[in-house]
Backbone as CSV, one residue per row, in Angstrom:
resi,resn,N_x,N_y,N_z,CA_x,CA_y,CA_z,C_x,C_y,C_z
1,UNK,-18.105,7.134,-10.638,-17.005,6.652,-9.796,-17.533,6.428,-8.383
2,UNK,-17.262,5.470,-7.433,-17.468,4.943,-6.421,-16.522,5.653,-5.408
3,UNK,-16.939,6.318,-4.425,-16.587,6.860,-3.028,-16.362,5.398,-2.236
4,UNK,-14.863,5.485,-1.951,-14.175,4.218,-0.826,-13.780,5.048,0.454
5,UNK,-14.056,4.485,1.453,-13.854,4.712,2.784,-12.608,3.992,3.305
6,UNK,-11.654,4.709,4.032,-10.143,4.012,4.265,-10.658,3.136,5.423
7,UNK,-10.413,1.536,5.688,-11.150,1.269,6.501,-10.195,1.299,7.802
8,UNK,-8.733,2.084,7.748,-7.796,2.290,8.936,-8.236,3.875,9.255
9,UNK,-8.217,4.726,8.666,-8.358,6.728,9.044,-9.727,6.728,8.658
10,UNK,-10.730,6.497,7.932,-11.862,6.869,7.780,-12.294,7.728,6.859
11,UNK,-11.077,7.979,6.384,-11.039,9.365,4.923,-11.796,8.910,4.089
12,UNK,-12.665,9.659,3.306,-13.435,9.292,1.798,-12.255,9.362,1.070
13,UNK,-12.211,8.297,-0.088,-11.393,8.903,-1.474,-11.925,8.062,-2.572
14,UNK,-10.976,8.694,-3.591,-11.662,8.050,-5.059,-10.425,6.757,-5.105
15,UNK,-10.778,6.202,-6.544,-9.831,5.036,-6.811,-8.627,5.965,-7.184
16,UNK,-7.096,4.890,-6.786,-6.084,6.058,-6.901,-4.913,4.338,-7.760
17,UNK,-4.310,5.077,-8.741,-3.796,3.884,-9.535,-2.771,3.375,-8.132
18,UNK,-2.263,2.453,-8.140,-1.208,1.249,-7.339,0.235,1.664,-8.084
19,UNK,0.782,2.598,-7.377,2.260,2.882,-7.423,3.129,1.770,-6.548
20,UNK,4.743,2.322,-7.277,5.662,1.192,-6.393,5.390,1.911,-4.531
21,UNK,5.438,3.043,-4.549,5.239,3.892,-3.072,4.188,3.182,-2.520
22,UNK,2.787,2.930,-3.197,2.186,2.386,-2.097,2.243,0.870,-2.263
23,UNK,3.412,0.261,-3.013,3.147,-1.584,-2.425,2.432,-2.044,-3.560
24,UNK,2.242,-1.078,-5.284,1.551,-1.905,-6.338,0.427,-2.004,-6.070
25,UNK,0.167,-1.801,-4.835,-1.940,-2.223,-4.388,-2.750,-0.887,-3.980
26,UNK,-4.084,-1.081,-3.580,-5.034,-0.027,-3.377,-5.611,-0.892,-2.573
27,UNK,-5.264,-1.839,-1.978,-6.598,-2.753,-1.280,-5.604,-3.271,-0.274
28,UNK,-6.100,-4.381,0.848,-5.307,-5.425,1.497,-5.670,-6.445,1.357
29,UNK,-5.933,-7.653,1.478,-6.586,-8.819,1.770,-5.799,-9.394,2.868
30,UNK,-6.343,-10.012,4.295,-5.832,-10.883,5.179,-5.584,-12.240,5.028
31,UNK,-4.841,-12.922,5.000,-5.335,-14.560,4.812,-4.319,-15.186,6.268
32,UNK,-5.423,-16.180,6.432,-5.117,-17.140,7.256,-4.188,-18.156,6.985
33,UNK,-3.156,-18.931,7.253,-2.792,-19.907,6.295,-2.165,-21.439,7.350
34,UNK,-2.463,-22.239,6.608,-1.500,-23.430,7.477,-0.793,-23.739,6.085
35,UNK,-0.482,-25.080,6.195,0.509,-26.009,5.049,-0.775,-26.122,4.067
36,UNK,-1.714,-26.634,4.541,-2.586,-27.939,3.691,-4.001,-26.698,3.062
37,UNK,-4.156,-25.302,3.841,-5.557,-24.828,3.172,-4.573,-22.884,3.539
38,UNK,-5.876,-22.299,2.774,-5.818,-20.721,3.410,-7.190,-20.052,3.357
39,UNK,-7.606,-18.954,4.336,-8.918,-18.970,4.384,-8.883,-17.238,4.839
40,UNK,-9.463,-16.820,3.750,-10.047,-15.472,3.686,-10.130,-14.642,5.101
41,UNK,-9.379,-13.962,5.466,-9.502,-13.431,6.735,-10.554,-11.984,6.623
42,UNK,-10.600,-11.715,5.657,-11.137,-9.988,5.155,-10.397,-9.111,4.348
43,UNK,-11.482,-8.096,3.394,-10.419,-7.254,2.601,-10.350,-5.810,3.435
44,UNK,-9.617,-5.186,2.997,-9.418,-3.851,3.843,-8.855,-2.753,2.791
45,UNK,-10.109,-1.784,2.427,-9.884,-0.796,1.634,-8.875,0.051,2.632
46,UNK,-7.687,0.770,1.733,-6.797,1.848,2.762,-6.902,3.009,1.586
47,UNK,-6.420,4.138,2.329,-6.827,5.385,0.990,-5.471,5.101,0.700
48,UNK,-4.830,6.104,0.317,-3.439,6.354,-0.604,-2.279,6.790,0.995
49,UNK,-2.608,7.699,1.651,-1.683,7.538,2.556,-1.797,6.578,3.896
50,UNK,-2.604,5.603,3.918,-2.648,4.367,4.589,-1.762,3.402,4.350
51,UNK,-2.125,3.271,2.431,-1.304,2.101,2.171,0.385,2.662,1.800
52,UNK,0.746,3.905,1.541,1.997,4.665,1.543,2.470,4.020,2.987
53,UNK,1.778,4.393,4.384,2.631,4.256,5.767,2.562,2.458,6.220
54,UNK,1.768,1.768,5.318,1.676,0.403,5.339,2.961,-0.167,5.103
55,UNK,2.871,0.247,3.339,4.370,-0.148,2.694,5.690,0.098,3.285
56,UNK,5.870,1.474,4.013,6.846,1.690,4.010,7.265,1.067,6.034
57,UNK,6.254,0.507,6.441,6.365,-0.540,7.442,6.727,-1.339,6.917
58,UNK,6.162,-2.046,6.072,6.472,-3.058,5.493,7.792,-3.507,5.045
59,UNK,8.357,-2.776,4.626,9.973,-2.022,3.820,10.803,-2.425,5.396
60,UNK,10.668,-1.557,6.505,11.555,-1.466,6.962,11.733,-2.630,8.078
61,UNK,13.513,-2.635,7.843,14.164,-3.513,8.772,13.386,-3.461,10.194
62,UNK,13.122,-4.599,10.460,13.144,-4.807,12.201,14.620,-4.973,12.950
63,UNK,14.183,-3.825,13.757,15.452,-3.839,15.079,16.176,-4.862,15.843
64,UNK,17.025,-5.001,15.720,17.527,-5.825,16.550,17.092,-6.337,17.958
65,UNK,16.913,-7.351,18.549,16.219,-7.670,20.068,17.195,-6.752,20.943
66,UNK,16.595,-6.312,21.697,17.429,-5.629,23.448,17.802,-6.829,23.801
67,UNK,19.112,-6.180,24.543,20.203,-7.365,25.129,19.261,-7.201,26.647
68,UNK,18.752,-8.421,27.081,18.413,-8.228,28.862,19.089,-7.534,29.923
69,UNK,18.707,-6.725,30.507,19.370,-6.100,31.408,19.728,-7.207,32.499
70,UNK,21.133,-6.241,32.811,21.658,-7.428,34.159,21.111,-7.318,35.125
71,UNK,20.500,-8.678,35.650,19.437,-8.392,36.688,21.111,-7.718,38.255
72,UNK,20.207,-7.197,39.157,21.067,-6.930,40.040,21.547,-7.561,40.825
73,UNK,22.957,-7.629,41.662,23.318,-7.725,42.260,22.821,-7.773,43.751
């Protein structure tokens, strides 16, 4: 078995199966994309609680924008 390095925390770990918790995956891949091509940005090994705090970014709602404060008077 092959020793993977998380390439976000730096932890050693072994291969760990792709649960729904971590996102189905064990890996990342980046891609670049327009309309017409897409182009390999890099892969990115994460251990098991990388891609757990990935997913569950991933998952969650973004906040609503702040209303601008009233400039002063």
């Amino acid at each position: 078995m092959k020793a993977r390095k998380c390439d976000r925390c730096g932890k050693f770990h072994d291969y760990y199966t792709p649960t729904e918790e971590t996102g189905n995956a064990n890996a990342l891949r980046l891609m670049g994309a327009t309309q017409a091509t897409a182009k390999n940005a890099g892969w990115y090994d994460l251990c098991e609680d990388c891609m757990k705090e990935l997913t569950s970014f991933l998952n969650t709602p973004s906040a609503p924008p702040e209303e601008p404060a009233e400039p002063p008077v």
